[in-house]
C-alpha positions as CSV (number, residue, x, y, z in Angstrom):
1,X,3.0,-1.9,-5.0
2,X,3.0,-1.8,-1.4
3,X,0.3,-0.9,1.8
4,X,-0.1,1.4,4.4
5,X,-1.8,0.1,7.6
6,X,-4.0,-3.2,7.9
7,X,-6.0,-4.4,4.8
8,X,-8.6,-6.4,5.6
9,X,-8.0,-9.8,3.1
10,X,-11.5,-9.3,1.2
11,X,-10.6,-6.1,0.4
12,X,-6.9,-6.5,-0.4
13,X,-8.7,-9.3,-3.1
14,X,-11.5,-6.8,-4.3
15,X,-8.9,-4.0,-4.7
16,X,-6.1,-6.8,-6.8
17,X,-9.3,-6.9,-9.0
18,X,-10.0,-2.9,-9.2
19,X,-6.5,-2.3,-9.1
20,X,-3.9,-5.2,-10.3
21,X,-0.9,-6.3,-8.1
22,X,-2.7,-5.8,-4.4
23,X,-2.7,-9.7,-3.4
24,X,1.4,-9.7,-3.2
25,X,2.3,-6.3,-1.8
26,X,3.6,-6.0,1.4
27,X,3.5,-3.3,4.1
28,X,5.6,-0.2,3.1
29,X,7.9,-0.5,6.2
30,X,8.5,-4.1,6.0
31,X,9.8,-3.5,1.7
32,X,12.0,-0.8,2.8
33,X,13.5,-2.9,5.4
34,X,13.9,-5.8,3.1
35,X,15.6,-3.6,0.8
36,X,18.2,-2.4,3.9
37,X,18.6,-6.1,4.9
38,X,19.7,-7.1,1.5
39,X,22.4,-4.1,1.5
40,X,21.5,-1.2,0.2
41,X,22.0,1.8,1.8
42,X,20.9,5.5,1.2
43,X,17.4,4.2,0.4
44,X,15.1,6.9,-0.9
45,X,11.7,7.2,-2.2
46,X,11.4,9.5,-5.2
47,X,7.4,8.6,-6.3
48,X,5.0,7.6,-3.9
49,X,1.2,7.5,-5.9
50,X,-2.1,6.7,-3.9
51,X,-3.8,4.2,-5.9
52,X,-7.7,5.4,-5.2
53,X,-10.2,2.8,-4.5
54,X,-14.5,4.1,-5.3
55,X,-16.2,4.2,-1.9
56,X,-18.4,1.9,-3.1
57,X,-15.8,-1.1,-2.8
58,X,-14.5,-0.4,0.4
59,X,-18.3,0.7,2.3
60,X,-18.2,-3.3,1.4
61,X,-15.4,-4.0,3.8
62,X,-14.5,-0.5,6.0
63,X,-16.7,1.3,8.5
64,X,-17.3,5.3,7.7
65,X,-14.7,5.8,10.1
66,X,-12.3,2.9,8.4
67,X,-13.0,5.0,4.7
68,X,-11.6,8.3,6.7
69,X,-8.7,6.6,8.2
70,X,-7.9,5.0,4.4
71,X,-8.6,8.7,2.5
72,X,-6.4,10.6,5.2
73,X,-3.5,8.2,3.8
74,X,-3.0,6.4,7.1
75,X,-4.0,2.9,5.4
76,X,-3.5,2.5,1.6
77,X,-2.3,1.1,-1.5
78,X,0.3,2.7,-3.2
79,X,3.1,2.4,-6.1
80,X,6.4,3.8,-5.3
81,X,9.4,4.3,-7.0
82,X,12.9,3.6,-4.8
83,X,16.6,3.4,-5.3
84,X,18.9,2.5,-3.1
85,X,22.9,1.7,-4.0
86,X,25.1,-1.7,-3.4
């Protein structure tokens, strides 16, 4: 599980409850990198699945403009699958 963009914290905690594993991911750019640092090279990522969040959880949190930015993938949660070889 990792993010897109900026979360704000209440809604990083709502969506862990709607959506399981948000509280410990990290932003996409900053796994991938961990990943290089620790050695592997020819990183690639083969899934990459939106997890979808109901307006109604983030009109708690985002502005109208915020809810486009999030649906037009810019800011987001997501599961992704990555190799990478030693």
């Amino acid at each position: 599980m990792v993010i897109k963009g900026y979360l704000p914290e209440k809604l990083r905690k709502d969506a862990e409850l709607y959506a399981g594993c948000v509280s410990g991911a990290i932003e996409m750019d900053e796994y991938l990198g961990l990943i290089k640092q620790n050695g592997f090279k020819n990183i690639q990522i083969h899934k990459q699945k939106e997890i979808s969040l109901p307006d109604e959880l983030l009109s708690d949190y985002l502005t109208c403009e915020e809810i486009e930015v999030f649906k037009n993938g810019k800011i987001g949660i997501y599961n992704i699958t990555v190799s990478g070889y030693k």
